[in-house]
PAVEX-131651 format. One record per atom (N, C-alpha, C): z negated, y, x negated; atom name. Coordinates in steps of 0.001 Angstrom, whole numbers. Example, Ala and Ser with C-alpha at 12.3 -4.5 7.8 and 13.67 -1.06 7.14 Angstrom:
      c3      c2      c1  a
   -7800   -5690  -13190  N
   -7800   -4500  -12300 CA
   -7800   -3300  -13200  C
   -7080   -2250  -12850  N
   -7140   -1060  -13670 CA
   -7870      30  -12900  C
***
This chain:
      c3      c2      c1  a
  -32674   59879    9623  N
  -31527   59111    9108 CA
  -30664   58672   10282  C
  -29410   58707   10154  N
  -28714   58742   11378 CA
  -27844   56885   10893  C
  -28374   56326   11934  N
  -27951   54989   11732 CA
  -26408   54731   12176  C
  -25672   55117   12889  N
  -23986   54895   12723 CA
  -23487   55075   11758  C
  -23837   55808   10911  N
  -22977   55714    9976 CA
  -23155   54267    8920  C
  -24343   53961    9202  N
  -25043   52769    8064 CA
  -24118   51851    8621  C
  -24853   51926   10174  N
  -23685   50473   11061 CA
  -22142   50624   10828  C
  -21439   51852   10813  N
  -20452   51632   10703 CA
  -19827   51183    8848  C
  -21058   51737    8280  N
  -20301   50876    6460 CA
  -20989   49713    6831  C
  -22102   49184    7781  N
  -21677   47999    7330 CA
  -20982   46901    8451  C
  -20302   47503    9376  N
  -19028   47279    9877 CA
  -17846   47058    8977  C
  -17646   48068    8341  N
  -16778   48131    7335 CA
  -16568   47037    5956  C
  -17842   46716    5425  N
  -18115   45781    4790 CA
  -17575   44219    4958  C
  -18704   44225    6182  N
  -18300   42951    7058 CA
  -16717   42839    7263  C
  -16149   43678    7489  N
  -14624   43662    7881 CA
  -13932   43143    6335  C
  -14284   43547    5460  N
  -13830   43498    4233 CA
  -14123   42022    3813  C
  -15510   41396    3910  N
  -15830   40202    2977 CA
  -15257   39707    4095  C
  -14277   39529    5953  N
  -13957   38572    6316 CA
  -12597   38287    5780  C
  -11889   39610    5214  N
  -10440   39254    5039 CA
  -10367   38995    3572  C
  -11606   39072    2595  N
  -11745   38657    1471 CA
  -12087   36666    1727  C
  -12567   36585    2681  N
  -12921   34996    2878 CA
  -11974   34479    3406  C
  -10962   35191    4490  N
   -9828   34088    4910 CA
   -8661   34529    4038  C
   -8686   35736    2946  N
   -7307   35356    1611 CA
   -7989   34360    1228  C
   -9365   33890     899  N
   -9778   33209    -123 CA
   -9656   31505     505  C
   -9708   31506    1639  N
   -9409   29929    2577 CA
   -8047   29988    2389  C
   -7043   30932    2830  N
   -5701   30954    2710 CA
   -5244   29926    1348  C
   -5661   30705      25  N
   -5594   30105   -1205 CA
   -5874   28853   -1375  C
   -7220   28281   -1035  N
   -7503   26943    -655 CA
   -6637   26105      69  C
   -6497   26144     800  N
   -5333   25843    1708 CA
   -4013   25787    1280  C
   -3539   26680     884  N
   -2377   26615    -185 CA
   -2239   25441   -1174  C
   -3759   25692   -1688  N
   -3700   24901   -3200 CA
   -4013   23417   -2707  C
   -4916   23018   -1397  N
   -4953   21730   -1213 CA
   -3322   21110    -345  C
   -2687   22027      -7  N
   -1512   21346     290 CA
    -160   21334    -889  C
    -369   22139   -1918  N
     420   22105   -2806 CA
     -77   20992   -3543  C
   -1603   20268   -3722  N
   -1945   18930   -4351 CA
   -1585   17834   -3682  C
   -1350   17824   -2388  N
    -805   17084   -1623 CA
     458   16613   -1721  C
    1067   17864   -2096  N
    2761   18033   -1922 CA
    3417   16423   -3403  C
    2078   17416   -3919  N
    2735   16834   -5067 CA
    2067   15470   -5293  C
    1378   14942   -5039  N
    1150   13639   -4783 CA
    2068   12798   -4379  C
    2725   13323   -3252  N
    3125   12351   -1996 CA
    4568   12252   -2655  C
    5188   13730   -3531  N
    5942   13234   -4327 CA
    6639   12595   -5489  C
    4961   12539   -6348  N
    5350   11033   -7157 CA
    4711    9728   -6605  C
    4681    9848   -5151  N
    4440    8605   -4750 CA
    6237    7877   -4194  C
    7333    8983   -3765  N
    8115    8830   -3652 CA
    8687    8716   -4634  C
    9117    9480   -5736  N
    9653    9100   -6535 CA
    9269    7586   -7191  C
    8266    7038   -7228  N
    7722    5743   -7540 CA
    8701    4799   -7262  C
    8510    5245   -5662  N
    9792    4154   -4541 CA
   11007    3811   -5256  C
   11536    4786   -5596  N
   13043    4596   -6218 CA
   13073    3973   -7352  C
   12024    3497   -8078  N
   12111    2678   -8833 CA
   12658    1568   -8676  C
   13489    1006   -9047  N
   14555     185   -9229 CA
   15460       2   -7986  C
   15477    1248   -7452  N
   16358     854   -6069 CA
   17646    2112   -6905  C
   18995    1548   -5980  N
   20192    2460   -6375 CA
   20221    3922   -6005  C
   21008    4355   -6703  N
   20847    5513   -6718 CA
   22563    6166   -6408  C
   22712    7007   -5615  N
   23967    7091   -4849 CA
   24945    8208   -6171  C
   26093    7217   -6520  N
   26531    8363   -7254 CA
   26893    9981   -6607  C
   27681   10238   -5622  N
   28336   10983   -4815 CA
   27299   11382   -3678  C
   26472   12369   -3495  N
   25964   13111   -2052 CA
   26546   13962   -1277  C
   26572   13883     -47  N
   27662   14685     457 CA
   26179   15464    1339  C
   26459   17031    1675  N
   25220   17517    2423 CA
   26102   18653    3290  C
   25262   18595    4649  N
   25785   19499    5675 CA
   24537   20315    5784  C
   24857   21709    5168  N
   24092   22379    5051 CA
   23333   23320    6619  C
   22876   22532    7347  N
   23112   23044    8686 CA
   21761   23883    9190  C
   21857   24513   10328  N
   20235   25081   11012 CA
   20214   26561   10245  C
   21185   27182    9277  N
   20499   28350    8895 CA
   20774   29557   10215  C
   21602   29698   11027  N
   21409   30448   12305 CA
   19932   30058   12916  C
   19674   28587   13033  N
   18868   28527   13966 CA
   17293   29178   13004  C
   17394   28835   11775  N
   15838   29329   11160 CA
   15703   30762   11091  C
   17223   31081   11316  N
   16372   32933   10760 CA
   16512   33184   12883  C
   16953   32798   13328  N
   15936   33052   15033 CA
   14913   32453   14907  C
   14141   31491   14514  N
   12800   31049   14237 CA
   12156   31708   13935  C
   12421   32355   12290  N
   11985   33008   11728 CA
   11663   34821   12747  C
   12202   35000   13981  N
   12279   36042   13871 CA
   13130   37270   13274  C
   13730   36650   12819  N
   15453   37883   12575 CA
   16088   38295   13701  C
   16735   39372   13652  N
   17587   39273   14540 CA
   18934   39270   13923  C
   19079   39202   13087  N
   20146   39197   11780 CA
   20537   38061   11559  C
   21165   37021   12024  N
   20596   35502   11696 CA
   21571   35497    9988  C
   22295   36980    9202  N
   22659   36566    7809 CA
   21524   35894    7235  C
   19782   36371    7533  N
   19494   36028    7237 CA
   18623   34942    6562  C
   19427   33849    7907  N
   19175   32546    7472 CA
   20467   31835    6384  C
   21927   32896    6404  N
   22952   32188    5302 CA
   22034   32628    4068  C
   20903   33926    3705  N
   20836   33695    2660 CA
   20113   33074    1889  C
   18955   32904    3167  N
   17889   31873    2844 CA
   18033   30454    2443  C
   19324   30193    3101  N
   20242   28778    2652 CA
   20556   28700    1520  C
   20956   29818    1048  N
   21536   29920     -56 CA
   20924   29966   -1267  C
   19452   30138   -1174  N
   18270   30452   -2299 CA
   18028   28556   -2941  C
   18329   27722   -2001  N
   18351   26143   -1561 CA
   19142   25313   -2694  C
   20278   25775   -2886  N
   21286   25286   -3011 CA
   21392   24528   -4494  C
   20733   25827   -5417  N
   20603   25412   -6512 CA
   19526   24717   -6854  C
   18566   24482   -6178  N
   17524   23324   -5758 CA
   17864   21908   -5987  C
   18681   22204   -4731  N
   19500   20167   -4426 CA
   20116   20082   -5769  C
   20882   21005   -6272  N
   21601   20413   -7322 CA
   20760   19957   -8751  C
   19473   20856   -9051  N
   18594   20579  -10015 CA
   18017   18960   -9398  C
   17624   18728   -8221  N
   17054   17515   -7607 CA
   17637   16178   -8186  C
   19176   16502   -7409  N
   20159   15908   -7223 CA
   20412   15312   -9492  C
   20554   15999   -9595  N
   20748   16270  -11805 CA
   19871   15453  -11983  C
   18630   15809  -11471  N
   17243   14720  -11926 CA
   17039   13382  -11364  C
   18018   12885  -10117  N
   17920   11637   -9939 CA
   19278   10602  -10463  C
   19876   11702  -11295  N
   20863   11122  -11576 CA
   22806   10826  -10721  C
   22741   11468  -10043  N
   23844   11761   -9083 CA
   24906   12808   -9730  C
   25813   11942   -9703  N
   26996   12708  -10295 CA
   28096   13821   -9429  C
   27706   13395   -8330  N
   29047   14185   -7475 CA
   28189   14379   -6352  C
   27962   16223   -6462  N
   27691   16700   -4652 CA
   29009   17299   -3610  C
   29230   16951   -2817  N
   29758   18258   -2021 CA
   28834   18731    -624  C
   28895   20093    -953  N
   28032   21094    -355 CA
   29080   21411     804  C
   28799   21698    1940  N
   29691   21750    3050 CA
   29039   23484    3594  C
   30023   24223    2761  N
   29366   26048    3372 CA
   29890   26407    4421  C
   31211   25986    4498  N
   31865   26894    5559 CA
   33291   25942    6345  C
   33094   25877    7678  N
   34260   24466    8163 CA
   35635   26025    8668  C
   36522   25477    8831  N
   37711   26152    9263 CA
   37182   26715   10711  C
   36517   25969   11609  N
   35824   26070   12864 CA
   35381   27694   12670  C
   34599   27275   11672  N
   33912   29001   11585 CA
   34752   30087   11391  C
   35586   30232   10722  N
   36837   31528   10870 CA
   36908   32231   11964  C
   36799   31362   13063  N
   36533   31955   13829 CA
   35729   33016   14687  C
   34650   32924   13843  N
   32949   33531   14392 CA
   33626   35066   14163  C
   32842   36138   14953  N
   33024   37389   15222 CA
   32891   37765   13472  C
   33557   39141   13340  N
   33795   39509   12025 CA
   32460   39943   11126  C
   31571   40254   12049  N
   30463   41137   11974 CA
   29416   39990   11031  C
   29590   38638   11724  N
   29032   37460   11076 CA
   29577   36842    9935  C
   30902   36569   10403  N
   31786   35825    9301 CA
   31677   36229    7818  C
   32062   37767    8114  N
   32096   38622    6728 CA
   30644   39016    5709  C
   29459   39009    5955  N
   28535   38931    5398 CA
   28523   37346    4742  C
   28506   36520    5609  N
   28595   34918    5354 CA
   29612   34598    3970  C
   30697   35415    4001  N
   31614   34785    3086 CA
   31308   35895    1517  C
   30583   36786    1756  N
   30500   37613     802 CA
   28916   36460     270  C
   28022   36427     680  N
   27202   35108     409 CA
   27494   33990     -30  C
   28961   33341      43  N
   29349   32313    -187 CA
   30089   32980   -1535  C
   30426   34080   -1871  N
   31470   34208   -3033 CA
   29963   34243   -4033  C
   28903   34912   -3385  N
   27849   34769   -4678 CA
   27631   33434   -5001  C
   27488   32715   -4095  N
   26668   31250   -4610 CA
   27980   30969   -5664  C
   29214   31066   -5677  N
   30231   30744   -6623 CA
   29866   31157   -7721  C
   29377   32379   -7829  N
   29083   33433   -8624 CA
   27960   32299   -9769  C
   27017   32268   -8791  N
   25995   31866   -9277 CA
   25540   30868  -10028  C
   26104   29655   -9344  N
   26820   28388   -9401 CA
   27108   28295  -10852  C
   28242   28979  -10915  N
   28991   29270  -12421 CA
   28786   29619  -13702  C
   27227   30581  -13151  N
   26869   31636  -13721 CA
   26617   31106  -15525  C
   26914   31848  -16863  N
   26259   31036  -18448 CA
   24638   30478  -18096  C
   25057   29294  -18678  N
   23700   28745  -18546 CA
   23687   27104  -17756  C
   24563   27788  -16738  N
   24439   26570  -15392 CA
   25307   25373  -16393  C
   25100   24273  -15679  N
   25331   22987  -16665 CA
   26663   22333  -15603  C
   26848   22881  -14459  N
   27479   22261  -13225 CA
   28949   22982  -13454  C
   29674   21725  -12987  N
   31227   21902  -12946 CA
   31567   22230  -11358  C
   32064   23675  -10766  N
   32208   23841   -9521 CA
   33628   23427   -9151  C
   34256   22602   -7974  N
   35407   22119   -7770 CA
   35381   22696   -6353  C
   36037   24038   -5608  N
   36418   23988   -4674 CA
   37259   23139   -3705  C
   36828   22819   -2358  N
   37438   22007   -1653 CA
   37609   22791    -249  C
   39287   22446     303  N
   39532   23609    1702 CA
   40680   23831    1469  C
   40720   24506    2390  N
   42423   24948    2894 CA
   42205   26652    2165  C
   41856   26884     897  N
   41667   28139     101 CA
   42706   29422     708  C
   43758   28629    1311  N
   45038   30067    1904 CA
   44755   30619    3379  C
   43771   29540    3526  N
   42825   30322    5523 CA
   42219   31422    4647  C
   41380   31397    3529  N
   40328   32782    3288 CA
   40623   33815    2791  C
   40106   34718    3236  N
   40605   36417    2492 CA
   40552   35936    1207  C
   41425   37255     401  N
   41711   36866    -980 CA
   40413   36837   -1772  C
   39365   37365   -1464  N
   38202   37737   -2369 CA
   37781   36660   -2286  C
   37146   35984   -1666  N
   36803   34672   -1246 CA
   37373   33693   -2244  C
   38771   33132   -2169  N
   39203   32121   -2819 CA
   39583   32768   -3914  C
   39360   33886   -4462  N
   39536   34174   -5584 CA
   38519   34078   -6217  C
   37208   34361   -6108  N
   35407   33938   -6565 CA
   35618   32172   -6665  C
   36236   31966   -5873  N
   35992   30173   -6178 CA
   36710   29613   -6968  C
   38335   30040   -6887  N
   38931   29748   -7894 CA
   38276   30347   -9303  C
   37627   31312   -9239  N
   37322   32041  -11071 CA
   36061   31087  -11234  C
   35497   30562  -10455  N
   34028   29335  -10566 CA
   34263   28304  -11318  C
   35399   27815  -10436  N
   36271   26804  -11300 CA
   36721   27060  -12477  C
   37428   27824  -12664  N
   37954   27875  -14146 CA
   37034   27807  -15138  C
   35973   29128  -14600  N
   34811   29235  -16001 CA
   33956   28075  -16173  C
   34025   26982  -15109  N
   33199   25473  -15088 CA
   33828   24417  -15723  C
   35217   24562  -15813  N
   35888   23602  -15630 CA
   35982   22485  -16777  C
   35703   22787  -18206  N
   34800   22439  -19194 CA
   33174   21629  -19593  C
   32849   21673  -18139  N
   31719   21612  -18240 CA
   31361   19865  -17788  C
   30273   19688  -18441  N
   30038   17948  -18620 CA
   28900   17595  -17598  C
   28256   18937  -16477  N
   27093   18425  -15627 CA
   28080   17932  -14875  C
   26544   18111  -13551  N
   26735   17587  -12213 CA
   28561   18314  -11648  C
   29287   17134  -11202  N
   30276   17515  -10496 CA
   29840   18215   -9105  C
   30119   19937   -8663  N
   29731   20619   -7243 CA
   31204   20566   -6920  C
   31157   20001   -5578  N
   32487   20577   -4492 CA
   31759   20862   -3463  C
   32587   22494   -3405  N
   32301   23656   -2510 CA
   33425   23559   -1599  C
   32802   23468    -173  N
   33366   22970     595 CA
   33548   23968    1397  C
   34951   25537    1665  N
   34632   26232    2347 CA
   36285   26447    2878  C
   36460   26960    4327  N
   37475   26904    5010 CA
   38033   25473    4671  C
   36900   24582    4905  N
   37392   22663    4943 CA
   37168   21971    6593  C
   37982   21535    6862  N
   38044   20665    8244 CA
   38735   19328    7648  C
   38100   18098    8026  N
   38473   16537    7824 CA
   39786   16473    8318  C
   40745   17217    9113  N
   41747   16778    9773 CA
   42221   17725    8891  C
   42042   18654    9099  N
   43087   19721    8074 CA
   43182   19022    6408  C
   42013   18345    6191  N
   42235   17584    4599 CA
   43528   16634    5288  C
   43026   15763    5770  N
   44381   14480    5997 CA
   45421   15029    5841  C
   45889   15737    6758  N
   47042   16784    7690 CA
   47823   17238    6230  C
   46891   17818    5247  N
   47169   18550    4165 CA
   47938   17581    3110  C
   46971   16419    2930  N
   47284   15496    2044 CA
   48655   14884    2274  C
   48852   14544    3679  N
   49904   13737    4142 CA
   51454   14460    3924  C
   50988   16158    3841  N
   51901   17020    3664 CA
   52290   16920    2261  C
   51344   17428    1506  N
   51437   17595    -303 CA
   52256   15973    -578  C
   51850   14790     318  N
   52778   13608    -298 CA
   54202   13428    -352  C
   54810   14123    1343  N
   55825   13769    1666 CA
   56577   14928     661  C
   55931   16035     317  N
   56461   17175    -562 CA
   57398   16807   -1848  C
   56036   15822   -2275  N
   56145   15168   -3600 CA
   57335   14486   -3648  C
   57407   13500   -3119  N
   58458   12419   -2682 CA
   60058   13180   -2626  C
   59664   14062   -1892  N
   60898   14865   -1064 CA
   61703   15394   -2371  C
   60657   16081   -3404  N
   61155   16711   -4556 CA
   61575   15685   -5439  C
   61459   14391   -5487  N
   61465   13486   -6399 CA
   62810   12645   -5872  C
   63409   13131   -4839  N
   64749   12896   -4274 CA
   64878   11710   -3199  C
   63373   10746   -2863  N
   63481   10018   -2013 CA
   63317   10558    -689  C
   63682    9602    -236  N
   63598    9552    1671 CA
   62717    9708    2522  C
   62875    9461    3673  N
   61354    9513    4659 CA
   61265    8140    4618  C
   62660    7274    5112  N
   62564    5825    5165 CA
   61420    4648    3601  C
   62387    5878    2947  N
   61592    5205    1823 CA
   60094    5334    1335  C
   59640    6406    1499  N
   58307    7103    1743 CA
   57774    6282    2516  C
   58072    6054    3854  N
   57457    4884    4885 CA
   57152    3638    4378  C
   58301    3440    3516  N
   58285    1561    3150 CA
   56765    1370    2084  C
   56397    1880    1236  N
   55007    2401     621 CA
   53850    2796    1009  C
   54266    3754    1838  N
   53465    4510    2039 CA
   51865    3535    2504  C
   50583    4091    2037  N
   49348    3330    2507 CA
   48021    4328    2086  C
   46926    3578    2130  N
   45576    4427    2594 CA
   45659    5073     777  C
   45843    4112    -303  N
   45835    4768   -1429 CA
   46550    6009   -1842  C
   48040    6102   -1294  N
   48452    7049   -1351 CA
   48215    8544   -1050  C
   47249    8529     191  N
   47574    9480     905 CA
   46088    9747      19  C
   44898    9302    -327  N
   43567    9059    -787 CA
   43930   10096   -2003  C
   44993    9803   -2429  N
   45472   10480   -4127 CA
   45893   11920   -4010  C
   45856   12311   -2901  N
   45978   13985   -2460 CA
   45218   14607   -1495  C
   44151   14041   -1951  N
   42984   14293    -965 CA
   42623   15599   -2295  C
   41665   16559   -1305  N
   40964   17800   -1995 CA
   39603   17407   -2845  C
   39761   16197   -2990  N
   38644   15473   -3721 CA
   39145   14164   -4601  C
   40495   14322   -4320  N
   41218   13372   -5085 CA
   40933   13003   -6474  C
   40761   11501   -7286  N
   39964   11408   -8589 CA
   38256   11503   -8562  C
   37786   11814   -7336  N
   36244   11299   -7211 CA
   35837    9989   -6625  C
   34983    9615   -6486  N
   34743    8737   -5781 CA
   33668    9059   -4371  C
   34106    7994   -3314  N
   34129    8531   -2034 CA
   32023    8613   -1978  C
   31802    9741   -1205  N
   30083   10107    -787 CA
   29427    8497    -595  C
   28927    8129   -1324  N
   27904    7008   -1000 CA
   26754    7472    -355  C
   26355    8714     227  N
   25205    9149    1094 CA
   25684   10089    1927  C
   25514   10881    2894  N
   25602   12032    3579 CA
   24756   12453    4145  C
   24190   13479    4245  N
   23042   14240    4274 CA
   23400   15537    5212  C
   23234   15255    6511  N
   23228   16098    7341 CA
   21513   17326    7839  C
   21439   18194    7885  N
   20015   18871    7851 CA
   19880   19435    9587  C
   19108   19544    9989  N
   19056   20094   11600 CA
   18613   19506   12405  C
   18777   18051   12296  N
   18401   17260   13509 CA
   19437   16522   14098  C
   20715   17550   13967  N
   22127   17533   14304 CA
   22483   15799   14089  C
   23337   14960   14826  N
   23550   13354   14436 CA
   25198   13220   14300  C
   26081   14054   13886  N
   27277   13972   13989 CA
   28037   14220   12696  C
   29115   14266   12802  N
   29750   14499   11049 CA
   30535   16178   11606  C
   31223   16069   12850  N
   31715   17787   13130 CA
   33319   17503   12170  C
   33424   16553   11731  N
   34692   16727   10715 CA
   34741   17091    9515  C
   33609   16664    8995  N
   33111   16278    7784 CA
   33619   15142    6663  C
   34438   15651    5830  N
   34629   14209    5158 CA
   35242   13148    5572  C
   36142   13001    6787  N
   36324   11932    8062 CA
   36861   10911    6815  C
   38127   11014    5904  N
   38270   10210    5133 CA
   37639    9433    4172  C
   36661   10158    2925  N
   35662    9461    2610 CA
   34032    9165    2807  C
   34321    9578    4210  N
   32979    8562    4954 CA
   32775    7290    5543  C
   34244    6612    5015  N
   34625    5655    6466 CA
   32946    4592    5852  C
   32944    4679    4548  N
   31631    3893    3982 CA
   30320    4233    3631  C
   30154    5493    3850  N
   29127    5970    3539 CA
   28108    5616    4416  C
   26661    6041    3589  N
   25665    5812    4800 CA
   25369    7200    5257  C
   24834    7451    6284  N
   24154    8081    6441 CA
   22798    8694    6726  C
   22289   10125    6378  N
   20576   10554    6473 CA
   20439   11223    7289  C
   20272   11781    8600  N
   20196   12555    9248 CA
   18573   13071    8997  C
   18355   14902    8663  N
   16773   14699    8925 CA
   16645   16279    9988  C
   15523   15909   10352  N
   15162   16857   11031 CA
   14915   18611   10845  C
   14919   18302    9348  N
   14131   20279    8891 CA
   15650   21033    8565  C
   15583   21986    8968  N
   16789   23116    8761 CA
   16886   23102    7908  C
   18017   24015    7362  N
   18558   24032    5591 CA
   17584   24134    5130  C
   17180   26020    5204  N
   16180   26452    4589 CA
   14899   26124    4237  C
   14614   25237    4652  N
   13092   24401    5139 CA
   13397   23187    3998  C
   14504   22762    3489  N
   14817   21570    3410 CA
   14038   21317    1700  C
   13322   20681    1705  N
   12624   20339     450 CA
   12537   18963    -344  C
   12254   18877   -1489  N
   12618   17930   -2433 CA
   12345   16754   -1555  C
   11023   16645   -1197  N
   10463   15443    -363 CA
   11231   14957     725  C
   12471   16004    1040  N
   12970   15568    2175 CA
   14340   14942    1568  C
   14596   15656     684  N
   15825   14763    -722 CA
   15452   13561   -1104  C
   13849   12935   -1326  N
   13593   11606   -1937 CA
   13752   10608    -257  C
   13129   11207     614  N
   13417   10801    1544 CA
   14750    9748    1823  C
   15806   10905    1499  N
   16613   10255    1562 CA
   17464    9404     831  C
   16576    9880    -545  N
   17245    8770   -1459 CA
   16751    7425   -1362  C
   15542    7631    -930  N
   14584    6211    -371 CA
   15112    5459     413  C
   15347    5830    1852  N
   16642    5333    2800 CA
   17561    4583    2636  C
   18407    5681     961  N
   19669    4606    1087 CA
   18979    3497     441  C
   18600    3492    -874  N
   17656    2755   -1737 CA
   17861    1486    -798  C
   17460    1180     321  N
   16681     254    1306 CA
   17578    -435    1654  C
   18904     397    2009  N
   19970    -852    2607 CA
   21051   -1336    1956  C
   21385   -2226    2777  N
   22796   -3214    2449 CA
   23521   -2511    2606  C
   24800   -2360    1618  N
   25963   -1999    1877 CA
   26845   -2872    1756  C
   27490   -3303    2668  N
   28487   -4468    2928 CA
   29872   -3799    3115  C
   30054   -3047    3613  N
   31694   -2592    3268 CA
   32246   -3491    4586  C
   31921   -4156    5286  N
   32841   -4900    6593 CA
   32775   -5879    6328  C
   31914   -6635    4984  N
   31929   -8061    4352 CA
   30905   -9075    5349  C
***
C-alpha cells in the first residue's frame, strides 16, 4: 500500500474541514457582530427619546475617492458608486426619524473642474441616483439645487425630469445638490433679485432702500424651506468647503469620522443624538 497517496487525501481533507471551520467562524462572527449591531442600535434609538429631532439635514457626502483607494481600486468611480448605493439609506433613516428636509451635497461647482475621464462617469452616476430617487414607488419629492446651466445638458435634464415626476409627492423633501457652490447661491440670488425689481420698473436706489437678509433668503435655491438645523459632514473632513454658507449661519454641526460609503445608520443616530443634546440659542 503506497502511503502518499493516503497522506496526501488526508492532506486534502484536512485542507477542506480548515476552510469549512474558518467559513463556519467567519459566519459566527458575522452573526455575533450583526447581534451587536443591532443592539447598540436600539440602544440609540432609545436616546432620542424625547430629545428633538432636526427638521432639515444637510449631508456632505464626502471620502468616496478616498474609500475606493482603501478599498484597493484603482478606479476611484468606484467609490462614486459605492456612495451612491448609501443614499437611499439616509433617506429611508432620515423618513424614519421623522425629518422632513435633506439636502444631499453630490457635486460642488469646484468639481467641474476634475479631468474629464473622472468628472464624466461621476455625473452619469449622479443622473442615475435622479433616476432612482424618482423612480414609481419612491415616496420622496426630489428638488434640485445649483447653478443647473454649469452642467451638460444630460445632467440637468435627469434632474429637472426627477423633479417634475416628484413634484406631487407628499414624502421626505430631497435637495440634490449638484454644480452648487455657497457663493455662487448668494451671487445668484442677489442677481435673480435685482432682475426682479429691474423688471418691475424700480431702481437700484430704490432696491437699496429695502433691500435685507429676507429678501435676498427668498431667492435662494432652497427658497420656501427652512434653513438645515444639522449638517452632517462624512470623512473626518471639519470644514463646510462652501456648503450652504447662507443657511448654516445656525446650524449645528456633526462632523464624523467614517467615509461616505462606510457611513451607517449608527453613525446617523449618532448624530441625531448630538444634536438631541444641545442648546440652540441663536446668539440669545
Amino acid at each position: 500500500m503506497d502511503p502518499f497517496p493516503t497522506a496526501l487525501r488526508c492532506a486534502a481533507f484536512c485542507r477542506v474541514g480548515l476552510a469549512a471551520g474558518l467559513a463556519g467562524l467567519g459566519c459566527v462572527i458575522v452573526g455575533v457582530r450583526s447581534a451587536v449591531y443591532s443592539i447598540y442600535e436600539r440602544r440609540l434609538r432609545s436616546q432620542l427619546a424625547g430629545k428633538p429631532i432636526p427638521h432639515h439635514v444637510a449631508v456632505m457626502l464626502d471620502g468616496n475617492r478616498r474609500w475606493a483607494r482603501a478599498a484597493g481600486f484603482e478606479d476611484v468611480t468606484q467609490g462614486h458608486v459605492a456612495g451612491a448605493r448609501r443614499i437611499s439609506d439616509l433617506l429611508e433613516w432620515c423618513t424614519e426619524a421623522g425629518v422632513a428636509h435633506v439636502t444631499i451635497w453630490l457635486l460642488s461647482t469646484d468639481n467641474l473642474t476634475r479631468p474629464a475621464g473622472e468628472l464624466e462617469p461621476l455625473l452619469r452616476i449622479i443622473e442615475g441616483v435622479a433616476a432612482e430617487l424618482s423612480d414609481d414607488g419612491r415616496p420622496w419629492r426630489i428638488n434640485p439645487v445649483g447653478a443647473l446651466d454649469l452642467l451638460p445638458e444630460a445632467t440637468a435634464n435627469a434632474l429637472k425630469a426627477a423633479a417634475e415626476r416628484t413634484s406631487t409627492r407628499r414624502g421626505l423633501t430631497v435637495n440634490i445638490a449638484v454644480g452648487y457652490g455657497g457663493r455662487r447661491e448668494i451671487a445668484d440670488a442677489v442677481r435673480a433679485l435685482l432682475q426682479e425689481h429691474a423688471a418691475a420698473g424700480s431702481s437700484l436706489e430704490e432696491v437699496a432702500e429695502f433691500l435685507d437678509v429676507d429678501h435676498i433668503a427668498e431667492h435662494l435655491y432652497t427658497r420656501g424651506q427652512p434653513d438645515p438645523d444639522l449638517l452632517i459632514r462624512t470623512s473626518g473632513e471639519q470644514r463646510l468647503s462652501g456648503f450652504l454658507l447662507w443657511q448654516s449661519a445656525h446650524s449645528e454641526f456633526y462632523f464624523c469620522d467614517a467615509l461616505w460609503p462606510d457611513f451607517r445608520k449608527v453613525d446617523f443616530l449618532r448624530a441625531l443624538r448630538a444634536y438631541g443634546t444641545r442648546q440652540r440659542r441663536y446668539g440669545g
